[in-house]
MDAnalysis code that builds the backbone (N, CA, C; Angstrom):
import MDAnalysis as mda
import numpy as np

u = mda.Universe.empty(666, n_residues=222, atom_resindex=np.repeat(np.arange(222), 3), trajectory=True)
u.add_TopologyAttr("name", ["N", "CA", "C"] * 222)
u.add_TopologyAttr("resid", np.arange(1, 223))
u.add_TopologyAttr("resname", ["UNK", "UNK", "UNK", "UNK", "UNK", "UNK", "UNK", "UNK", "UNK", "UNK", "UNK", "UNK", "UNK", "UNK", "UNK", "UNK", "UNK", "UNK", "UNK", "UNK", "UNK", "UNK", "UNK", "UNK", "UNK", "UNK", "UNK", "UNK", "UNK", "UNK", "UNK", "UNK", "UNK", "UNK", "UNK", "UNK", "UNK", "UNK", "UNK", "UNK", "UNK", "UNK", "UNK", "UNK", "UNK", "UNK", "UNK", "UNK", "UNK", "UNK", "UNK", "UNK", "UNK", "UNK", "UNK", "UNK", "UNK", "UNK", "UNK", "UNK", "UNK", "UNK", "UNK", "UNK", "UNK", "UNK", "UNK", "UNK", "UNK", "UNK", "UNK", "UNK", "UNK", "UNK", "UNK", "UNK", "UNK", "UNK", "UNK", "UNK", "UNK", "UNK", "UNK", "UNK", "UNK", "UNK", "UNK", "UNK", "UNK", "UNK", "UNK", "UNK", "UNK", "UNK", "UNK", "UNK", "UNK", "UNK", "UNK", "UNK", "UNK", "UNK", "UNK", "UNK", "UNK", "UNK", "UNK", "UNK", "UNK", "UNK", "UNK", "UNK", "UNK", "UNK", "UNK", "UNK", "UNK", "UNK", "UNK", "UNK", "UNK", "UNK", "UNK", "UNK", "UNK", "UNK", "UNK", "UNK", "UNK", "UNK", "UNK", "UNK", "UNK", "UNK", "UNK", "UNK", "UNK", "UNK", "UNK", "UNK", "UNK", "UNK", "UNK", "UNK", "UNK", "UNK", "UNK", "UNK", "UNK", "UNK", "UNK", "UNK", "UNK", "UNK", "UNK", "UNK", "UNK", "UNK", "UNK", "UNK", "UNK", "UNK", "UNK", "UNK", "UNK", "UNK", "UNK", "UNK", "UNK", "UNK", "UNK", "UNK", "UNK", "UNK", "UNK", "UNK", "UNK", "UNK", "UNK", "UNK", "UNK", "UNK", "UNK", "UNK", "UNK", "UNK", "UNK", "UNK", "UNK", "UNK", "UNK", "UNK", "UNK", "UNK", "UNK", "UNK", "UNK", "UNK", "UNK", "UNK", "UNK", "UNK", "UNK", "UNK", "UNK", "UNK", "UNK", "UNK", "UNK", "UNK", "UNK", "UNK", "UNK", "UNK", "UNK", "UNK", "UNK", "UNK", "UNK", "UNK", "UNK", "UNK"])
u.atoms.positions = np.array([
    [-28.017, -2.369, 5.477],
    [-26.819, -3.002, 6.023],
    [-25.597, -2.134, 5.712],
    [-24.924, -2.096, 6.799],
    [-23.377, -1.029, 6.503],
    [-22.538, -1.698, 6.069],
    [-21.074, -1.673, 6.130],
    [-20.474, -2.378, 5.885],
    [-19.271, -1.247, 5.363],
    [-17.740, -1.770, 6.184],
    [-16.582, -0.892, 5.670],
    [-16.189, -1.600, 4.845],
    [-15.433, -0.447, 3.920],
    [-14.657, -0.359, 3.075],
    [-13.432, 0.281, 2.864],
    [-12.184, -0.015, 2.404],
    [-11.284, 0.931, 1.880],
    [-11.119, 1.596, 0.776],
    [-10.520, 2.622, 1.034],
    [-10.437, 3.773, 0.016],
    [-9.020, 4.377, -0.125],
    [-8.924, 4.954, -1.244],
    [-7.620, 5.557, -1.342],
    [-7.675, 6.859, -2.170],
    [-6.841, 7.996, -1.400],
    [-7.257, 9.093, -2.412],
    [-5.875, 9.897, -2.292],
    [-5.266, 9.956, -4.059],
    [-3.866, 10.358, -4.240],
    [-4.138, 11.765, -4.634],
    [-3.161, 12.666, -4.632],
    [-3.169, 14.294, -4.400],
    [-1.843, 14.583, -5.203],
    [-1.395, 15.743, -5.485],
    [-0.167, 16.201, -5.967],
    [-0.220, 17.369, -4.745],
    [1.317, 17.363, -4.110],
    [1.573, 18.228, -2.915],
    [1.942, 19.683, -3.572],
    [1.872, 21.074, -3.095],
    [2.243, 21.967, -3.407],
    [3.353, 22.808, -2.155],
    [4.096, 22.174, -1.697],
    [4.947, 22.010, -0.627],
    [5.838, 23.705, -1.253],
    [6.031, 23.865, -0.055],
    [6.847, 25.518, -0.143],
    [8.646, 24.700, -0.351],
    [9.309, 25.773, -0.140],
    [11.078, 24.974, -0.222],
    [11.016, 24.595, 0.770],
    [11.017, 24.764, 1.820],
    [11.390, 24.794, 3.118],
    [10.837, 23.277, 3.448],
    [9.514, 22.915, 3.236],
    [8.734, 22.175, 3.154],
    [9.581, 20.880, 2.514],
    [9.411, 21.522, 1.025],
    [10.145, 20.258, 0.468],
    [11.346, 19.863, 1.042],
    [12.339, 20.141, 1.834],
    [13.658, 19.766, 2.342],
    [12.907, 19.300, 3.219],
    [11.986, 19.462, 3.963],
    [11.526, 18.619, 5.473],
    [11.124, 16.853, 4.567],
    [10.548, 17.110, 3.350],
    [10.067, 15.989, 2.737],
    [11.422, 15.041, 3.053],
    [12.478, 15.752, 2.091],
    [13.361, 15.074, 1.998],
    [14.329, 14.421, 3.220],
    [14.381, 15.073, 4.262],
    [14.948, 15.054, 5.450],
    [14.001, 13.631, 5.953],
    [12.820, 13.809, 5.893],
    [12.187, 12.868, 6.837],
    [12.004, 11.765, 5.907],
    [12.647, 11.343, 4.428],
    [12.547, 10.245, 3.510],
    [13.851, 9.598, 3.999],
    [15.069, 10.519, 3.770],
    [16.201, 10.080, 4.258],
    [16.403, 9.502, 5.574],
    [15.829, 9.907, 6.604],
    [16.043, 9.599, 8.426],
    [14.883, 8.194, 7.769],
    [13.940, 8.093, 7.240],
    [13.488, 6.577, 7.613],
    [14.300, 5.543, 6.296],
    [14.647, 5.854, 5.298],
    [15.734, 5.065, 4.811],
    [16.872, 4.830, 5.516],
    [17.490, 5.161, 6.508],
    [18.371, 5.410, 7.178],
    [18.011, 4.496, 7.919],
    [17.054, 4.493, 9.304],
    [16.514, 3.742, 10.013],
    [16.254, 2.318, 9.280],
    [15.538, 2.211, 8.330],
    [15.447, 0.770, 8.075],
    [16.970, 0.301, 7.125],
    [17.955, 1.224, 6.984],
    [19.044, 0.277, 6.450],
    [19.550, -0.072, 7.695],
    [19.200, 0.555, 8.732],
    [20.190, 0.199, 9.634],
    [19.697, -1.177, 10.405],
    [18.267, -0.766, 10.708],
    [17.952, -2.427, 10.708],
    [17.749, -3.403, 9.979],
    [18.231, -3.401, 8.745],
    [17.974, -4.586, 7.849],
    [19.232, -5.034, 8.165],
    [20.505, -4.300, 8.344],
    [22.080, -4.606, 8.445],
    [22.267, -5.118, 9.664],
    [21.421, -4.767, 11.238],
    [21.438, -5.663, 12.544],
    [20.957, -6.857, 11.979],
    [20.002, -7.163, 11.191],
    [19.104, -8.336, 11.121],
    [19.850, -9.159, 10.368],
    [20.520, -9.214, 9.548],
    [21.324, -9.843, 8.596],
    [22.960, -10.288, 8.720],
    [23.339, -9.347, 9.676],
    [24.347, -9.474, 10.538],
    [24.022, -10.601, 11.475],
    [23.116, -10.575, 12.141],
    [22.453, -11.744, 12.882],
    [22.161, -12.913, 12.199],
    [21.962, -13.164, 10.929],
    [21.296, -14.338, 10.424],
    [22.559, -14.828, 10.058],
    [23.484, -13.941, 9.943],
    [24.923, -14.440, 8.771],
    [25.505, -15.196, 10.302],
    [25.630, -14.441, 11.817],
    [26.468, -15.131, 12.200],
    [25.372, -16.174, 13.312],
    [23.995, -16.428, 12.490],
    [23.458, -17.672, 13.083],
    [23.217, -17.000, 14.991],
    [23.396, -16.079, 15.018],
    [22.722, -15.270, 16.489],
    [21.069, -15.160, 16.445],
    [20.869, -14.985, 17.660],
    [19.465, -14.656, 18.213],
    [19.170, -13.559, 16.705],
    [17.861, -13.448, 16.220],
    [17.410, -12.725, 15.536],
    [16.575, -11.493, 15.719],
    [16.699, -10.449, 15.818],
    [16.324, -9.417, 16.170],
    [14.610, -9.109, 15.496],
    [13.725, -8.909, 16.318],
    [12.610, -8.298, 15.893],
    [12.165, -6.938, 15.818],
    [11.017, -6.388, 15.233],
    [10.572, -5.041, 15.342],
    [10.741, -4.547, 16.771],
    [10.673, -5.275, 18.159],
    [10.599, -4.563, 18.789],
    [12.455, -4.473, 19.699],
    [13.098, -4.545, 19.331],
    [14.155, -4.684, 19.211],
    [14.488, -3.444, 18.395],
    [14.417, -3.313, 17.031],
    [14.550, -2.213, 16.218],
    [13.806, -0.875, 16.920],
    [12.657, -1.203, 17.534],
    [12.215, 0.293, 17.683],
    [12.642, 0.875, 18.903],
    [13.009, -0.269, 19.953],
    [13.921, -0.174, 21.324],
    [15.016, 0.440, 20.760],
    [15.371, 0.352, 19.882],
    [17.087, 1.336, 19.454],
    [16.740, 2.249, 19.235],
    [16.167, 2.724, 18.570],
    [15.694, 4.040, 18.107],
    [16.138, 5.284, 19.231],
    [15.876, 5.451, 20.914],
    [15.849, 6.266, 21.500],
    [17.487, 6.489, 21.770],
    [18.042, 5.102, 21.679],
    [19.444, 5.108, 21.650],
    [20.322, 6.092, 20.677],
    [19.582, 5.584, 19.533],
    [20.292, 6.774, 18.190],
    [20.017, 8.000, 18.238],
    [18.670, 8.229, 18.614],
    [18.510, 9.505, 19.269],
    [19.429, 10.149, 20.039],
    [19.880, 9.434, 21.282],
    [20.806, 10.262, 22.232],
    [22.309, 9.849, 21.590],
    [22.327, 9.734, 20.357],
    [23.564, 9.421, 20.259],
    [23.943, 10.473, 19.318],
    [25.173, 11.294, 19.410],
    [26.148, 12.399, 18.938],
    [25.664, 12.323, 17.151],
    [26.319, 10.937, 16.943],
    [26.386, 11.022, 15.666],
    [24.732, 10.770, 14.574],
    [23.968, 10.522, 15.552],
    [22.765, 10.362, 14.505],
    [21.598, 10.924, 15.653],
    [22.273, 11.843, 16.283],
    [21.209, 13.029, 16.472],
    [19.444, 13.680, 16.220],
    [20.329, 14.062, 14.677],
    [19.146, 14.293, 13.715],
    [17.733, 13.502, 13.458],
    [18.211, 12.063, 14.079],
    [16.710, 11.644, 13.903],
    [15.955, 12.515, 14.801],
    [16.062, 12.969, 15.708],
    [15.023, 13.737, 17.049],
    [14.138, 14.546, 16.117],
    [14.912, 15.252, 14.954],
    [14.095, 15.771, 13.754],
    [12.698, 15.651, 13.412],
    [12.394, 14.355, 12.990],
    [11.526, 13.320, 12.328],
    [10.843, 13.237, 13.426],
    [9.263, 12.847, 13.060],
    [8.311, 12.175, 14.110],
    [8.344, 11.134, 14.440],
    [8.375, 10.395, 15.581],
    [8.901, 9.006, 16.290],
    [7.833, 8.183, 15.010],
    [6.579, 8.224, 14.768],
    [6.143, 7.355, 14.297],
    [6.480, 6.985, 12.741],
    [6.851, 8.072, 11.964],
    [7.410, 7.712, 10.719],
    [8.738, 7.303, 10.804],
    [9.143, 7.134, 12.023],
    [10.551, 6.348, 12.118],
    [10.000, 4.407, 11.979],
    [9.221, 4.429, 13.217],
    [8.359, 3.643, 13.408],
    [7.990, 2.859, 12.141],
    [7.343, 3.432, 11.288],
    [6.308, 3.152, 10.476],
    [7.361, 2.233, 9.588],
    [8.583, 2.832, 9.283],
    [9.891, 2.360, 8.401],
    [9.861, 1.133, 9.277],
    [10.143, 0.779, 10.756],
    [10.578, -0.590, 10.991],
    [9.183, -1.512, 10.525],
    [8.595, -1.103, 10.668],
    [7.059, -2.098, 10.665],
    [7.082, -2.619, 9.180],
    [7.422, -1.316, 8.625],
    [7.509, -1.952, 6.898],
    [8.683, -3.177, 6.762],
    [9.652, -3.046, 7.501],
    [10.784, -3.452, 7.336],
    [10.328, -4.908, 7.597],
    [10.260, -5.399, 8.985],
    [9.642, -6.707, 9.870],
    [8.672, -7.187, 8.372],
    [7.756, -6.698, 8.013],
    [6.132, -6.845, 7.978],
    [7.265, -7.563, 6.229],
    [7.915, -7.108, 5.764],
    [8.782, -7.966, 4.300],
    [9.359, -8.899, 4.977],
    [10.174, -9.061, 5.959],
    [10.611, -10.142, 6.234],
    [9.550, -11.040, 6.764],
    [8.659, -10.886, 7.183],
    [7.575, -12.122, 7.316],
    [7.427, -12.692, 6.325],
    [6.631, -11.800, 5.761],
    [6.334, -12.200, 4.301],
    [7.429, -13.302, 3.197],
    [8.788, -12.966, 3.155],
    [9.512, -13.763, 2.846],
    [9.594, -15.166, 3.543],
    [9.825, -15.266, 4.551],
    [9.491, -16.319, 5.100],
    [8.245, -17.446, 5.264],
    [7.479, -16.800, 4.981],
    [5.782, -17.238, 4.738],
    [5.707, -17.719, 3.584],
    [6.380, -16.899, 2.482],
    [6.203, -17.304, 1.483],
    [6.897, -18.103, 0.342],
    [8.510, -18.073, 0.700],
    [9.655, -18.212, 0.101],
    [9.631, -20.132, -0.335],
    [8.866, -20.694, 0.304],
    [8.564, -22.360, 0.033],
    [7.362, -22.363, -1.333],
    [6.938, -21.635, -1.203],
    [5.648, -21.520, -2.456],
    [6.400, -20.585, -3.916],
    [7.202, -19.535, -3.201],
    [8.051, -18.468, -4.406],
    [9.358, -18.520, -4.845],
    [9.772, -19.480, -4.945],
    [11.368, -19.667, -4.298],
    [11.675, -18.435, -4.993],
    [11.392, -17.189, -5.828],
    [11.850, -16.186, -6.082],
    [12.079, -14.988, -5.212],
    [11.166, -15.399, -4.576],
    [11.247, -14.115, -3.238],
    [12.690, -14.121, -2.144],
    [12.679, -12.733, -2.318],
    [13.435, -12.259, -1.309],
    [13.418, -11.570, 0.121],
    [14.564, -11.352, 0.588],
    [14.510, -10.785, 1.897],
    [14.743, -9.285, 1.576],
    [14.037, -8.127, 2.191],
    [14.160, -7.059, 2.079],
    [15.463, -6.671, 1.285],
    [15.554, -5.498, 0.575],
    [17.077, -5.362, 0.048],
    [17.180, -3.693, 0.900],
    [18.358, -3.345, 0.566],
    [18.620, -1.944, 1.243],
    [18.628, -1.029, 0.334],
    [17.539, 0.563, 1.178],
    [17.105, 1.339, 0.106],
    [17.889, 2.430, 0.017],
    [18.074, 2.839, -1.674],
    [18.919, 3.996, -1.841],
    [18.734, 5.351, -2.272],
    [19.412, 5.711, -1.723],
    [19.258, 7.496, -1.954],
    [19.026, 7.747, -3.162],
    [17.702, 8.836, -2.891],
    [17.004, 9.042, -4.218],
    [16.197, 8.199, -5.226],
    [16.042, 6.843, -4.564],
    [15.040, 5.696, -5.388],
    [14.054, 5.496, -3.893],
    [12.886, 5.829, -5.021],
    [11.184, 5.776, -4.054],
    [11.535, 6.225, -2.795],
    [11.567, 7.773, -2.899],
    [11.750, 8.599, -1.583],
    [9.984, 8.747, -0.685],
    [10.193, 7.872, 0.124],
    [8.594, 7.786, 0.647],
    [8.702, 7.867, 2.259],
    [7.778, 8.922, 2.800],
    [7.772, 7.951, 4.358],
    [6.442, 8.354, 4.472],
    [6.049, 7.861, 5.747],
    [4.294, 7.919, 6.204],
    [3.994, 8.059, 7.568],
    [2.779, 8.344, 8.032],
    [1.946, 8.545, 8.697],
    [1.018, 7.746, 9.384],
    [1.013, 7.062, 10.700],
    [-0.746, 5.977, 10.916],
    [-1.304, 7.274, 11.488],
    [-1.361, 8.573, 11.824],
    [-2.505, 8.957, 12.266],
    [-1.835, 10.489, 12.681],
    [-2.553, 11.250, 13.251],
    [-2.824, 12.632, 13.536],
    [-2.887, 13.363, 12.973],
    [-3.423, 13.071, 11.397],
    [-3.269, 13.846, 10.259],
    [-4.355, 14.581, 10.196],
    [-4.858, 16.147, 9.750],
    [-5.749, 16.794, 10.104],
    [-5.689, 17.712, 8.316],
    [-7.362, 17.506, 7.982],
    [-7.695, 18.265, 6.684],
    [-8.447, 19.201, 6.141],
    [-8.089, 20.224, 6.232],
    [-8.923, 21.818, 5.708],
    [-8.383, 22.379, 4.813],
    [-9.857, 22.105, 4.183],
    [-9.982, 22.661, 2.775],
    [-8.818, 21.884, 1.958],
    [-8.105, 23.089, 1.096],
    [-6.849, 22.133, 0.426],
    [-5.555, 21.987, 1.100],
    [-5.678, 21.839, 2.474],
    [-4.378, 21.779, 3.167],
    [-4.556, 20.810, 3.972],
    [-3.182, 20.054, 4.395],
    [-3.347, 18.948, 5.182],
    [-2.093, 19.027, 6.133],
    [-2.242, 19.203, 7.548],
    [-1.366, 18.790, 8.177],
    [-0.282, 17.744, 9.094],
    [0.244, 17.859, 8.631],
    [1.705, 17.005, 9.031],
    [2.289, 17.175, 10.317],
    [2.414, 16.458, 11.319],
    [3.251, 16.496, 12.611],
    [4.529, 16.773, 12.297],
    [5.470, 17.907, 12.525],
    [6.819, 17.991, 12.547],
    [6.870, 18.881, 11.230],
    [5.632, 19.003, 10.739],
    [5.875, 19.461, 9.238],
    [4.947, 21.135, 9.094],
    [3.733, 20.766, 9.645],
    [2.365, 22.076, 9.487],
    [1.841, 21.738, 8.005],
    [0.965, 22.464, 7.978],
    [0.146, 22.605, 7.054],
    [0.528, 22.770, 5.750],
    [0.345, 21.736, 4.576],
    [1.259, 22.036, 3.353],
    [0.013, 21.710, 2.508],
    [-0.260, 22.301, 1.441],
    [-1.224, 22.717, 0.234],
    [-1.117, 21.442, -0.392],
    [-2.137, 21.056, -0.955],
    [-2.175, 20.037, -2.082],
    [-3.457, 20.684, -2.832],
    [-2.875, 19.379, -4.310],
    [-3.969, 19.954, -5.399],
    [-5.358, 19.266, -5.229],
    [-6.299, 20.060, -4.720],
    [-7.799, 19.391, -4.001],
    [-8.748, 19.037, -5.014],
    [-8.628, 17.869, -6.114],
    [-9.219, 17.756, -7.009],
    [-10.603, 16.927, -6.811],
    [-11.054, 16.584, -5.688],
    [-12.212, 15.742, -5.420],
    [-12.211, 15.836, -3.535],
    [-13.636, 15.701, -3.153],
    [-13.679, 15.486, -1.607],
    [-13.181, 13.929, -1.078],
    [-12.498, 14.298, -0.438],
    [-11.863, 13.036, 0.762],
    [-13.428, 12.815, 1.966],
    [-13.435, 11.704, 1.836],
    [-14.429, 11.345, 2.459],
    [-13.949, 10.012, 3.300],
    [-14.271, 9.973, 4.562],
    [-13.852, 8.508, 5.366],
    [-12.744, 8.911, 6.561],
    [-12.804, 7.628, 7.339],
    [-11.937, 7.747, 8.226],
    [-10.131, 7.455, 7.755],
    [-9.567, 9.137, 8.366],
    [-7.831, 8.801, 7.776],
    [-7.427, 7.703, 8.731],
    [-7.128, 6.592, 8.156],
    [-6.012, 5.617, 8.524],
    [-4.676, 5.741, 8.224],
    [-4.362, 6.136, 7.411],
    [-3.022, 6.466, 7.004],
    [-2.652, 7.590, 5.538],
    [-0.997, 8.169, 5.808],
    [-0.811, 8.420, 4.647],
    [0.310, 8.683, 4.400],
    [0.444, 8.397, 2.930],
    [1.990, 8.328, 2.633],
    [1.936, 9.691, 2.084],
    [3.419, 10.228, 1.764],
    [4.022, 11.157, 1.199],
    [4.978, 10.352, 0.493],
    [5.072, 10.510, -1.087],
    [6.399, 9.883, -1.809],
    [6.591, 10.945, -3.646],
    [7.984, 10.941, -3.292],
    [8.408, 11.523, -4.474],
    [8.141, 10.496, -5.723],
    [7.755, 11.284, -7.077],
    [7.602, 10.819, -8.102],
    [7.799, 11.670, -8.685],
    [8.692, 11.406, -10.246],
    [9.091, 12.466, -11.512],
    [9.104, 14.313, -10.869],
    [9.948, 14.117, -9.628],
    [10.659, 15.437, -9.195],
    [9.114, 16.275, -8.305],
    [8.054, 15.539, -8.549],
    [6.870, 16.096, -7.874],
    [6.814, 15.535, -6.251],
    [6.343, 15.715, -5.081],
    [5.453, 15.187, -3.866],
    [3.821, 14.705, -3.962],
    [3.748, 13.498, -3.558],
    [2.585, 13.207, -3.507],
    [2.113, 12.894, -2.221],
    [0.959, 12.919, -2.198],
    [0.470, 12.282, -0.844],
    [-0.881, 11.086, -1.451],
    [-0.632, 10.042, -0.369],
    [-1.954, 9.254, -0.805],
    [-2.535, 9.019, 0.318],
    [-4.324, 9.426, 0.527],
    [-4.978, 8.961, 1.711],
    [-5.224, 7.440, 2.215],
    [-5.463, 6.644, 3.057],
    [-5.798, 5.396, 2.762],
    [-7.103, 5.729, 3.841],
    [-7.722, 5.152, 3.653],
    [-9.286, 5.765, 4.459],
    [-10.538, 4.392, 4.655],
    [-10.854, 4.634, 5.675],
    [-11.887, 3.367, 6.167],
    [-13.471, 4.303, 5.624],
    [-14.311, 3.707, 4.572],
    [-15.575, 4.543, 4.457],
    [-16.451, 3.459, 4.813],
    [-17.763, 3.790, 5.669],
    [-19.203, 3.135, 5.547],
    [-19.972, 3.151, 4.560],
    [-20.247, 2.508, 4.259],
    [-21.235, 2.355, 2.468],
    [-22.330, 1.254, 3.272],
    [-23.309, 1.828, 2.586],
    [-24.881, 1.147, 2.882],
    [-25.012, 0.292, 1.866],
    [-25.052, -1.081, 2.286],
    [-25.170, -2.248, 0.802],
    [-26.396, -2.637, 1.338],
    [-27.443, -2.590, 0.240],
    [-28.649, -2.808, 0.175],
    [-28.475, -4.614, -0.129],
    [-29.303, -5.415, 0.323],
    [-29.162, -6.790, -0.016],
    [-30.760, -7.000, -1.176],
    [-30.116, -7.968, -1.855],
    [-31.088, -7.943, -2.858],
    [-31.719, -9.224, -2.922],
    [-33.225, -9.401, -2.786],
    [-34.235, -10.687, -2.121],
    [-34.230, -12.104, -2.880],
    [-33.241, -12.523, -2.995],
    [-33.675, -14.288, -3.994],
    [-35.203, -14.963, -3.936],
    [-35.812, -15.005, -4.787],
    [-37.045, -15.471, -4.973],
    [-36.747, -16.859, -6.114],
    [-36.784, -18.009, -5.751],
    [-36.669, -19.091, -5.857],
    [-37.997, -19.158, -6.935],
    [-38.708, -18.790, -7.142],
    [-39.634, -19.027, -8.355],
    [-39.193, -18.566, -9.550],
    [-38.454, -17.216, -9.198],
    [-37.696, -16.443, -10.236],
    [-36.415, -17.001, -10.873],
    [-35.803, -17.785, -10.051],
    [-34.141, -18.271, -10.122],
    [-34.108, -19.018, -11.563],
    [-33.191, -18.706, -12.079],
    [-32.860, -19.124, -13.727],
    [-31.477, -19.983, -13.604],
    [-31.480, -21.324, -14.407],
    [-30.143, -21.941, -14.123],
    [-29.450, -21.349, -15.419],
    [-28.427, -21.493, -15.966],
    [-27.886, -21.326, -16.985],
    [-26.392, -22.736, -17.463],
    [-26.886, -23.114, -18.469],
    [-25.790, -23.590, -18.930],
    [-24.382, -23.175, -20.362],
    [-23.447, -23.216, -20.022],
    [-22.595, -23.101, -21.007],
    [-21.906, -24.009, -21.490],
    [-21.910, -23.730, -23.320],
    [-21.909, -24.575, -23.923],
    [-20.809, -24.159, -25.428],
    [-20.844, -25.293, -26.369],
    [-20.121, -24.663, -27.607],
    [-21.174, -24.418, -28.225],
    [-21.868, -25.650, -28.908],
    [-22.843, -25.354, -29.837],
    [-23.846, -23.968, -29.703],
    [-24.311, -23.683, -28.143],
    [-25.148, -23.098, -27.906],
    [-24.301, -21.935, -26.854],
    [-24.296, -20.984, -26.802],
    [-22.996, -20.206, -25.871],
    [-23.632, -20.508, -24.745],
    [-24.900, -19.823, -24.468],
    [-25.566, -19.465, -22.656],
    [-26.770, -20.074, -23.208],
    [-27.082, -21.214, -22.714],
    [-28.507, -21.766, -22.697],
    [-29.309, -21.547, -21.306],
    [-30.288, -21.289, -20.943],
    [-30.709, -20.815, -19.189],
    [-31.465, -22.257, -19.054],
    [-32.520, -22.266, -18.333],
    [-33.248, -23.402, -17.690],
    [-34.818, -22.867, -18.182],
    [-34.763, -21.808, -18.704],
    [-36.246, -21.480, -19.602],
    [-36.296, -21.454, -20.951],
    [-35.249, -22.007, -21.630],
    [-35.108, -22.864, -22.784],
    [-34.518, -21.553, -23.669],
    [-34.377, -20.283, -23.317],
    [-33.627, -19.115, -24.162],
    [-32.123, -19.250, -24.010],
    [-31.537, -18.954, -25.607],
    [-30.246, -19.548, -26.034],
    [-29.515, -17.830, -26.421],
    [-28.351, -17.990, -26.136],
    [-27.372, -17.044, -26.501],
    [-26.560, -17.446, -27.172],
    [-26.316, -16.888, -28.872],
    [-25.053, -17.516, -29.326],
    [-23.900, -16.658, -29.046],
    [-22.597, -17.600, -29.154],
    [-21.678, -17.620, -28.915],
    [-21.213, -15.803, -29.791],
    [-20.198, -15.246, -28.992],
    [-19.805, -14.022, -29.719],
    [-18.832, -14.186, -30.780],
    [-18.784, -13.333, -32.111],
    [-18.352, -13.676, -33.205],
    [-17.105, -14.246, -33.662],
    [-15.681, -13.414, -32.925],
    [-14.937, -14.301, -32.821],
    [-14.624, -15.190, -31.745],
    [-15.279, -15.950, -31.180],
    [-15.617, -17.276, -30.748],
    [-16.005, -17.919, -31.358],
    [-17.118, -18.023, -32.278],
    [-17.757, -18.814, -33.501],
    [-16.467, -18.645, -34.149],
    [-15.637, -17.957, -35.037],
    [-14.648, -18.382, -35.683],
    [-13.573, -18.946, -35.128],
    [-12.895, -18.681, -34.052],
    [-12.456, -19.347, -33.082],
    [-12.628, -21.061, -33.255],
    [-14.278, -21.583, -33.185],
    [-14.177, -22.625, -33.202],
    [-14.334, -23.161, -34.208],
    [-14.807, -22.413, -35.602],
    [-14.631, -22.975, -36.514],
    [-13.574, -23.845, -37.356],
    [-12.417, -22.860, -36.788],
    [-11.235, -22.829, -37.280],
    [-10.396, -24.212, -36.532],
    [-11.070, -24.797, -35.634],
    [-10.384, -25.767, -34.372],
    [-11.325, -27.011, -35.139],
    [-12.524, -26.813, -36.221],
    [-13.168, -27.973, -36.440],
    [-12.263, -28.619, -37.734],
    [-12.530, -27.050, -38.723],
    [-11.485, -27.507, -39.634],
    [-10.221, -28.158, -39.427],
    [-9.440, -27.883, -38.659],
    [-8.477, -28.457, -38.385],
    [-8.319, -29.832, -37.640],
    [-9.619, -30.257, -37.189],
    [-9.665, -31.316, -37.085],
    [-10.135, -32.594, -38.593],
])
């Protein structure tokens, strides 16, 4: 029997300069993008207007594009622009879904320069040997400490302690063997104080040591 699974496989990047400023360029353009739609969306809730969705946010996008002053997104790959609104929407659900059960939860907050510089990838990512390429970016080195195995679904790139990382997220097939219940064999087990694991074939497990003192100490005191 098959059966998917997820996987995840984190790397340390060995990014050239040039490289690393593209990191940074394309962390900034999707912080950018989602402050800007967290500030339509909230602007909207404050003055009780129609509420703007992801597809609303990503309909602007071509706008800012042709627009003088924020240009530079054309830079960046449409989908890690993308990927920022989806994150964006995909918290505000969540708050809402959940905010009757958490009353602690919040609504997205707005992210700042130089805290968890991250953006990502759903797909066209391509891997040889210890290099992995990036749309808008080419081929940038990482440290190849184990084989990547599975289908790429996604991947992030995010700064940590002045380093680049990348993390794979990956769909693998794994063969799960099923294992035969034989009802003649089947053992009940009960748990207990006096006796820790008693089964249904009359063999007893005592309790582990501090557990026995544990309860000793709860008798005395009674």
């Amino acid at each position: 029997m098959k059966e998917l699974r997820s996987k995840a496989f984190k790397f340390r990047l060995k990014p050239t300069k040039k490289q690393s400023n593209k990191f940074a360029q394309f962390a900034g353009c999707a912080r950018y993008v989602f402050n800007d739609a967290l500030d339509d969306y909230l602007k909207a809730l404050n003055s009780k207007g129609k509420l703007p969705n992801y597809y609303d946010a990503a309909n602007k996008l071509p706008r800012m594009k042709a627009c003088k002053e924020t240009a530079w997104l054309k830079d960046v790959h449409s989908q890690v622009l993308q990927q920022e609104l989806l994150h964006l929407y995909s918290g505000i659900r969540k708050y809402y879904n959940e905010r009757e059960k958490n009353p602690r939860i919040r609504l997205p907050r707005f992210k700042k320069k130089g805290k968890k510089e991250s953006f990502k990838y759903p797909q066209n990512i391509k891997v040889e040997d210890s290099k992995v390429w990036l749309p808008k970016i080419g081929w940038v080195r990482y440290r190849n400490s184990r084989l990547i195995e599975g289908e790429i679904k996604q991947v992030v790139i995010k700064k940590e302690a002045g380093h680049w990382y990348i993390t794979f997220f990956l769909t693998v097939e794994l063969e799960i063997s099923k294992v035969p219940i034989v009802e003649s064999e089947a053992v009940g087990i009960d748990v207990g104080l006096i006796s820790f694991v008693t089964d249904s074939n009359g063999n007893k497990i005592d309790a582990p040591k501090y557990l026995r003192q544990y309860l000793a100490k709860l008798q005395h005191l009674q």
